[in-house]
C-alpha positions in Angstrom: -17.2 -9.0 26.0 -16.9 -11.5 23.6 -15.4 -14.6 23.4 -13.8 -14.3 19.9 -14.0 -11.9 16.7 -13.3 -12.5 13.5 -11.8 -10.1 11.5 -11.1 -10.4 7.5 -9.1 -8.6 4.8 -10.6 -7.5 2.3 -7.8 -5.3 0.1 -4.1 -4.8 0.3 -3.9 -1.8 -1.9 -6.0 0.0 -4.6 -6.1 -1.9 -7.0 -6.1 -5.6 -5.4 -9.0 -8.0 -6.3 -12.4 -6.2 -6.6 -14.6 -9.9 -5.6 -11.9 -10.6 -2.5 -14.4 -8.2 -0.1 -17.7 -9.1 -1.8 -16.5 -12.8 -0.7 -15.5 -12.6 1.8 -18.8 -10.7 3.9 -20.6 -13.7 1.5 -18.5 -17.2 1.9 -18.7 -17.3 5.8 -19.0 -15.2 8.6 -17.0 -12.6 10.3 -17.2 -9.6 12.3 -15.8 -7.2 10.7 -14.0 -6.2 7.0 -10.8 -4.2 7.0 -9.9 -2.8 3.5 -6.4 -1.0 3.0 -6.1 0.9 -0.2 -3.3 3.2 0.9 0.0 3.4 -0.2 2.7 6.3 0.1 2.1 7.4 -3.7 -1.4 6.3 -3.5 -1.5 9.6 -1.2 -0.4 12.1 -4.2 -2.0 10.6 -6.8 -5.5 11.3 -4.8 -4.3 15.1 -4.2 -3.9 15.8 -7.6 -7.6 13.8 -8.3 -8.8 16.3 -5.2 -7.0 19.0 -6.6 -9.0 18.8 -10.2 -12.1 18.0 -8.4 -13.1 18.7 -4.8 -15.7 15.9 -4.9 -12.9 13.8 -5.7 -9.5 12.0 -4.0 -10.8 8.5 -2.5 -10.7 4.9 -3.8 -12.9 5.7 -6.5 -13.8 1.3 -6.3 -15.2 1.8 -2.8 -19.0 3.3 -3.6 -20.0 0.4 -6.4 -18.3 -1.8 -3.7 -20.5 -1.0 -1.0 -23.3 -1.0 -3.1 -22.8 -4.6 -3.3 -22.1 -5.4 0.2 -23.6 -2.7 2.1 -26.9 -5.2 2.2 -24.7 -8.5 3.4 -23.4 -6.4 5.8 -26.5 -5.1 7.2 -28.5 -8.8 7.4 -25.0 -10.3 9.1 -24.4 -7.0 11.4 -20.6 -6.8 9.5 -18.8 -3.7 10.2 -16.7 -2.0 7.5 -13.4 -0.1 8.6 -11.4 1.1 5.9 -8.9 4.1 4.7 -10.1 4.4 1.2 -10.9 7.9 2.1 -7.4 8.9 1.4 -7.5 12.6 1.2 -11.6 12.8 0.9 -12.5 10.5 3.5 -15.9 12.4 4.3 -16.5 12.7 0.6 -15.8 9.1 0.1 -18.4 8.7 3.4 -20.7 11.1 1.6 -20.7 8.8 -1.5 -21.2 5.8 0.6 -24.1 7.4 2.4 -26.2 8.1 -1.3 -25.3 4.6 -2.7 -27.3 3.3 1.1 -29.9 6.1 0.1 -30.3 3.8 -3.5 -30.6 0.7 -1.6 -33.2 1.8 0.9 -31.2 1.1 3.9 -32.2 2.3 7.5 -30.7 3.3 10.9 -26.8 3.5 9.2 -23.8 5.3 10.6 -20.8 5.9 8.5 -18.1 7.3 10.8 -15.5 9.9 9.1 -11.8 10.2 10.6 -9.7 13.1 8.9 -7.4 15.3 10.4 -4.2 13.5 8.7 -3.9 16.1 6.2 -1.6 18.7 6.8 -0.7 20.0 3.4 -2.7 23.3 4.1 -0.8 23.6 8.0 2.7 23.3 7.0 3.6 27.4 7.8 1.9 26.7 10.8 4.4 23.3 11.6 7.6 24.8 10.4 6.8 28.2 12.7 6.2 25.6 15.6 9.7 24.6 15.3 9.1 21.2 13.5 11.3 21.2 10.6 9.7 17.9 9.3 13.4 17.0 8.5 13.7 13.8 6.3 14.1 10.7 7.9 16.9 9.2 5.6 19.0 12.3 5.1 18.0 14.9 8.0 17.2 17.8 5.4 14.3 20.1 6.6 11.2 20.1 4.2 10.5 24.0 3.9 13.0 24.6 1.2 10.9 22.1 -0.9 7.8 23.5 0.4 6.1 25.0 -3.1 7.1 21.5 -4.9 5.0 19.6 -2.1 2.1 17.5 -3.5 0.9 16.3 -0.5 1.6 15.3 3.5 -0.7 13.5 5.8 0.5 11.7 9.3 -0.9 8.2 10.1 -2.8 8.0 12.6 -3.2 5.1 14.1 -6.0 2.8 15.8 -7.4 5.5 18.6 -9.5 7.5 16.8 -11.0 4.3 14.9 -11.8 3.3 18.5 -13.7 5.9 19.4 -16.0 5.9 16.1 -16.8 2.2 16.7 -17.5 3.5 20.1 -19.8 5.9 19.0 -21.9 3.0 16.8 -20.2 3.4 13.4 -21.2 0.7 10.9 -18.6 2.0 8.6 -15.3 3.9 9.5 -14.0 6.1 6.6 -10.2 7.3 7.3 -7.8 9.2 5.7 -4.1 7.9 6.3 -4.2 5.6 9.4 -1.4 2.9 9.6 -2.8 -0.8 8.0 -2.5 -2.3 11.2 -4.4 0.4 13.0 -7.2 -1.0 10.9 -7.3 -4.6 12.7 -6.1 -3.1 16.0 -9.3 -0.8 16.5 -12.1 -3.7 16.5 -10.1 -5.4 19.0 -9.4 -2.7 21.7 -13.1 -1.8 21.2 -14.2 -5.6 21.5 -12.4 -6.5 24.3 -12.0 -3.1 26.1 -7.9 -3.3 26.2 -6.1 -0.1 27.7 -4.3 1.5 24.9 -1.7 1.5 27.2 -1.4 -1.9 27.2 1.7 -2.3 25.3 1.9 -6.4 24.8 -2.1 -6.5 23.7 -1.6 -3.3 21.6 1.0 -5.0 19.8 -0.7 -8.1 19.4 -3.3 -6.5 17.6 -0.6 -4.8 15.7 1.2 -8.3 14.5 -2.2 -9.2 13.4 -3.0 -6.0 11.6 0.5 -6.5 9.7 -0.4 -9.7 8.9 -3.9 -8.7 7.2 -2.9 -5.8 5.2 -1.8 -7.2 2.5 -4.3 -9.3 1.7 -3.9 -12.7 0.1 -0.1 -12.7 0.4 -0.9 -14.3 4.0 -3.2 -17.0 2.2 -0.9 -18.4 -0.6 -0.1 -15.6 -2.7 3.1 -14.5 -3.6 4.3 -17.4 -1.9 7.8 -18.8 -2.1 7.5 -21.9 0.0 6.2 -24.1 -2.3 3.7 -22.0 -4.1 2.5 -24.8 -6.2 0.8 -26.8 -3.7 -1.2 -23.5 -3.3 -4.2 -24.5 -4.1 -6.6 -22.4 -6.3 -5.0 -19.2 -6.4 -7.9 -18.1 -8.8 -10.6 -18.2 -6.1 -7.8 -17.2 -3.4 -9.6 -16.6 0.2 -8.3 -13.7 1.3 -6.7 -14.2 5.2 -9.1 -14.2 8.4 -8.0 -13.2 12.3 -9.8 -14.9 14.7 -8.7 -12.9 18.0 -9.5 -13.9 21.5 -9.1 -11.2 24.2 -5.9 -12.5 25.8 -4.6 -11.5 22.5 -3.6 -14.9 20.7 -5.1 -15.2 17.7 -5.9 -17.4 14.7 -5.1 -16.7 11.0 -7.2 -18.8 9.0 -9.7 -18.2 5.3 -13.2 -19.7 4.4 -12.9 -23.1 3.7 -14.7 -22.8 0.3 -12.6 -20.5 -1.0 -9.4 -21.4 -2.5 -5.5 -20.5 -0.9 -3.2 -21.9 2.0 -2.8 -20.6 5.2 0.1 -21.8 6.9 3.2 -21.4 8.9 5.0 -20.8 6.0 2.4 -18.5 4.4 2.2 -16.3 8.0 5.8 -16.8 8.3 6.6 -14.5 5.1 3.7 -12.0 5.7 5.7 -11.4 9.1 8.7 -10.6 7.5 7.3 -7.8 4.7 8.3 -4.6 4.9 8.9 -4.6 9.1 12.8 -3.1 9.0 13.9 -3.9 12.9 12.0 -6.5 13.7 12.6 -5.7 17.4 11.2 -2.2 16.8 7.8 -2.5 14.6 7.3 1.7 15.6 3.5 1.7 14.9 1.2 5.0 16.4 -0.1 3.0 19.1 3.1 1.0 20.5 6.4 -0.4 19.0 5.7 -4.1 18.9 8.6 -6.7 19.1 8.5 -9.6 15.9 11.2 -11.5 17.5 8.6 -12.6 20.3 6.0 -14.2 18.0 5.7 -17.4 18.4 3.6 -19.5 15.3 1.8 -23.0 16.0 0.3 -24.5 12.2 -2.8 -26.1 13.6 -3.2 -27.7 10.0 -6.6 -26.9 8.1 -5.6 -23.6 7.3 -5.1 -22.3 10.8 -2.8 -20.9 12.2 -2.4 -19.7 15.9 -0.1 -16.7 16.9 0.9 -16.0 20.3 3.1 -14.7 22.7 3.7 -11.2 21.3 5.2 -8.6 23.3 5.7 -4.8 22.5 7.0 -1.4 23.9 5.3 2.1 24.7 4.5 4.2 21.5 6.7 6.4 21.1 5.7 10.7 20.6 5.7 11.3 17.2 3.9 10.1 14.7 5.4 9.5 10.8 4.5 11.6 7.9 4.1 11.0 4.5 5.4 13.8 2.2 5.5 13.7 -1.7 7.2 16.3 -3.7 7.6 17.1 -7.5 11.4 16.0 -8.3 11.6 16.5 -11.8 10.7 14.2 -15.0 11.3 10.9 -16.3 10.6 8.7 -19.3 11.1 5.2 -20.2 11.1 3.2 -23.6 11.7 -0.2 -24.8 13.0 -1.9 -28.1 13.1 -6.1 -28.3 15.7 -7.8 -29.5 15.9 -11.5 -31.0 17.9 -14.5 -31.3 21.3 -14.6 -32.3 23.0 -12.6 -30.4 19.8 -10.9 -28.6 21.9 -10.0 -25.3 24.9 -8.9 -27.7 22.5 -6.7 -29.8 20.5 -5.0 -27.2 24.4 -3.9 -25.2 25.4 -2.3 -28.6 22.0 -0.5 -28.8 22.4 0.7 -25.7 26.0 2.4 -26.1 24.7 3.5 -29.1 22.1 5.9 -27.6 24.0 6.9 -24.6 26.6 8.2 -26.9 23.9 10.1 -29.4 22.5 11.4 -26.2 25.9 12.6 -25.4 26.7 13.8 -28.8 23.6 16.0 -28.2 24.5 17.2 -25.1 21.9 16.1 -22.9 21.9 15.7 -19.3 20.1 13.6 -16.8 20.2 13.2 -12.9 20.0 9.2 -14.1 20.5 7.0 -16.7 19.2 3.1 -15.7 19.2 -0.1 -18.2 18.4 -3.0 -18.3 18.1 -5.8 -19.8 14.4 -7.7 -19.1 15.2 -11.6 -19.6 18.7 -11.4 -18.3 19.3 -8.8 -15.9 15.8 -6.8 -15.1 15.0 -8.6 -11.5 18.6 -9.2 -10.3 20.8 -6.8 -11.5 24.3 -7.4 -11.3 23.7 -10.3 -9.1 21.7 -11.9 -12.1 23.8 -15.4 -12.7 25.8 -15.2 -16.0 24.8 -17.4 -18.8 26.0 -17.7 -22.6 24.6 -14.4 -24.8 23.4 -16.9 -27.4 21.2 -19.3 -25.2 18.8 -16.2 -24.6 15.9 -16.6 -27.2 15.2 -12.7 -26.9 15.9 -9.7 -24.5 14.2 -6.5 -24.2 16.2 -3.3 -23.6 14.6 -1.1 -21.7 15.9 2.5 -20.3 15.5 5.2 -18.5 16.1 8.8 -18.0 15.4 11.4 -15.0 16.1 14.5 -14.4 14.9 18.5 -13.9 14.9 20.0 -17.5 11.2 18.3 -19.7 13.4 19.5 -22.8 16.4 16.7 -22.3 14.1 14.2 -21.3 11.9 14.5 -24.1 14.7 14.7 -26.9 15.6 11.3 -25.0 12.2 9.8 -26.2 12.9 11.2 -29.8 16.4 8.7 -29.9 15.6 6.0 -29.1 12.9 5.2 -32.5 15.7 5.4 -34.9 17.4 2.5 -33.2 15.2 0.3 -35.4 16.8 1.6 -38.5 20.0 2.7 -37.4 21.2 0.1 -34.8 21.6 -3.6 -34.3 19.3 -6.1 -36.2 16.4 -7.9 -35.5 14.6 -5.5 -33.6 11.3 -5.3 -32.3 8.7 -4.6 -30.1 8.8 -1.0 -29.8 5.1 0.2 -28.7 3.2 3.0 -27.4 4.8 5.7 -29.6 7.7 7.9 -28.4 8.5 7.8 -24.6 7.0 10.8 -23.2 8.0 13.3 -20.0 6.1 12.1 -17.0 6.1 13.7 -13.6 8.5 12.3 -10.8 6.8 12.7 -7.8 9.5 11.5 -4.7 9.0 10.2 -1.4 9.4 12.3 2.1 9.4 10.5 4.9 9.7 12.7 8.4 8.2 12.8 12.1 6.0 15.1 13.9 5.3 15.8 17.6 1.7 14.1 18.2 0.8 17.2 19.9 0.9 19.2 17.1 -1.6 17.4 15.1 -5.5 15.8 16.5 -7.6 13.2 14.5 -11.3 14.7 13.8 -14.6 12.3 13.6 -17.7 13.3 12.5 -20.4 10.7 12.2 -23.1 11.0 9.2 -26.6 9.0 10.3 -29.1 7.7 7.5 
């Protein structure tokens, strides 16, 4: 067993710094890279890639990446673990595999974990008597069943285990929780019990800390983000765990960010709901037990964490096809801006009415004034504001109404308030709303799958 492991983000979500992985395998050493692209949208947009091409529907960044790490990683013995495979993990590891193929690397093991997607089972689930009801408003899924784009459970950190277990340099997943991710390497590392429930959620606190990448190193910061320094070489957070499960949150020192109490602090508190109940795959772990010491040099140590048995379901992530929607935008300037872009707005809603349109919603707003706050945004003189941009809205079931909405709002220029500008892109056009399902399944109904592909 080993003393200590250091574990290092290296994405928060497709689309997050492409350099933050290469540097981070590069400025210093760790043990292993964890790289969450995954979010719950994330998972329909890769269907529809999958469904257009079979070859397709994983972080399409993650084969040049690894052609440009795959080497590092090799000379420093760094192990990869990531879910980029969204809903083609083992084409993802298949990709992988030919760009190691190019480099002319030896004795590699690219483990693929899959089993997550249930889009093609969901007969099967409803005739088992799992209604995979929604988790906001109870209503079962199977009346929506022909609109659904996609469903996958999370898995969580077990199966990631067992593929490390089995030699893996790289792990390949389809949707397995973000903390899962830095919980694996350390059950493996330090042989915990996955029944362990405080050192499961230890690694669980540490995992949510990682997986979002810089936030927990000075971006996005709130505490006094301008003592952050050098956000534009931001190093991207580090876990240095030790097997009683306290662990260290620090960065490479040459790269550029904070890591602090207040930076951890925040990370803590994104996206966590009860933070009594963190209900994670492999335990529920309890936030209010963390305790934080700020070591100073960008370290961080985190201890005390306790957690609760896992519960016997695990979540799934639905999409579904809800309709359409379309936005547009006009600009309007100083005097008056705020005054002019209200007017513009009653203007179209009652043209729209005029024409008999109908939409599920209507949203403005007003980007300058309103846009971030809503009606909480703190009231200020019309005239003080140097320009305001009105932008709109529209959703709802019938493509006709919501494309006669992006034929109104044009004529606004001519046929509205003055001083207008700023109107881009052409006519809004119908796009696809694709909604959010959240619902629970029985573990046993479901079983993660690893296959391991050898070069």
């Amino acid at each position: 067993m080993r003393e200590k492991i250091r574990i290092a983000s290296g994405q928060g979500f497709w689309g997050d710094l492409i350099d933050a992985p290469y540097q981070q395998v590069t400025a210093g050493n760790i043990d292993y890279l964890v790289m969450d692209y995954l979010a719950e949208v994330t998972m329909s947009i890769l269907q529809k890639q999958k469904n257009k091409n079979s070859n397709l529907g994983y972080a399409k960044d993650i084969p040049p990446l690894m052609h440009r790490i795959l080497p590092v990683c090799k000379e420093k013995n760094i192990k990869v673990i990531t879910n980029g495979g969204g809903v083609s993990p083992l084409a993802c590891a298949e990709a992988v595999m030919e760009i190691a193929r190019d480099l002319n690397l030896e004795d590699l093991k690219i483990a693929v974990v899959s089993g997550d997607n249930i889009l093609t089972r969901l007969d099967e689930i409803f005739d088992s008597g799992c209604d995979l009801n929604n988790m906001e408003t109870g209503e079962p899924l199977q009346p929506l069943k022909d609109k659904v784009l996609s469903a996958n459970v999370y898995f969580g950190a077990k199966p990631i285990v067992d593929a490390l277990a089995a030699g893996a340099d790289i792990v390949i997943t389809g949707r397995t929780t973000d903390t899962g991710l830095t919980l694996a390497p350390m059950i493996h590392e330090f042989g915990w019990s996955m029944e362990d429930n405080d050192l499961t959620s230890a690694g669980t606190v540490a995992g949510h800390i990682l997986e979002c990448g810089g936030q927990a190193s000075g971006g996005n910061l709130l505490a006094n983000w301008e003592d952050v320094d050098n956000l534009a070489e931001i190093g991207f957070p580090i876990v240095e765990a030790s097997p009683d499960g306290t662990f260290v949150v620090t960065k490479h020192e040459k790269l550029g960010g904070k890591v602090s109490y207040e930076t951890v602090a925040e990370q803590l508190v994104y996206e966590i709901g009860n933070p009594k109940d963190y209900i994670t795959p492999d335990c529920i772990a309890d936030f209010t037990s963390i305790q934080l010491e700020d070591e100073g040099n960008n370290r961080v140590k985190v201890h005390g964490i306790t957690g609760f048995e896992k519960t016997e379901f695990y979540k799934v992530s639905c999409s579904f096809e809800d309709g359409y929607s379309a936005v547009g935008s006009l600009t309007y300037s100083w005097p008056d801006a705020l005054k002019k872009a209200k007017a513009a707005d009653k203007i179209l809603r009652k043209r729209m009415e005029n024409l008999g349109l109908r939409f599920d919603e209507i949203n403005t707003e007003y980007v300058g004034y309103n846009s971030c706050h809503g009606p909480l945004s703190k009231q200020i003189p019309e005239d003080d504001l140097n320009e305001v941009m009105l932008r709109i809205a529209v959703r709802g079931q019938n493509y006709k109404d919501i494309d006669r909405f992006g034929k109104e709002l044009a004529p606004l220029i001519l046929t509205g308030p003055p001083s207008v500008t700023g109107f881009a892109g052409g006519r809004p056009r119908p796009s696809d709303v694709v909604a959010y399902w959240p619902a629970l399944i029985p573990k046993k109904l479901v079983e993660p799958e690893l296959k391991i592909l050898e070069l």
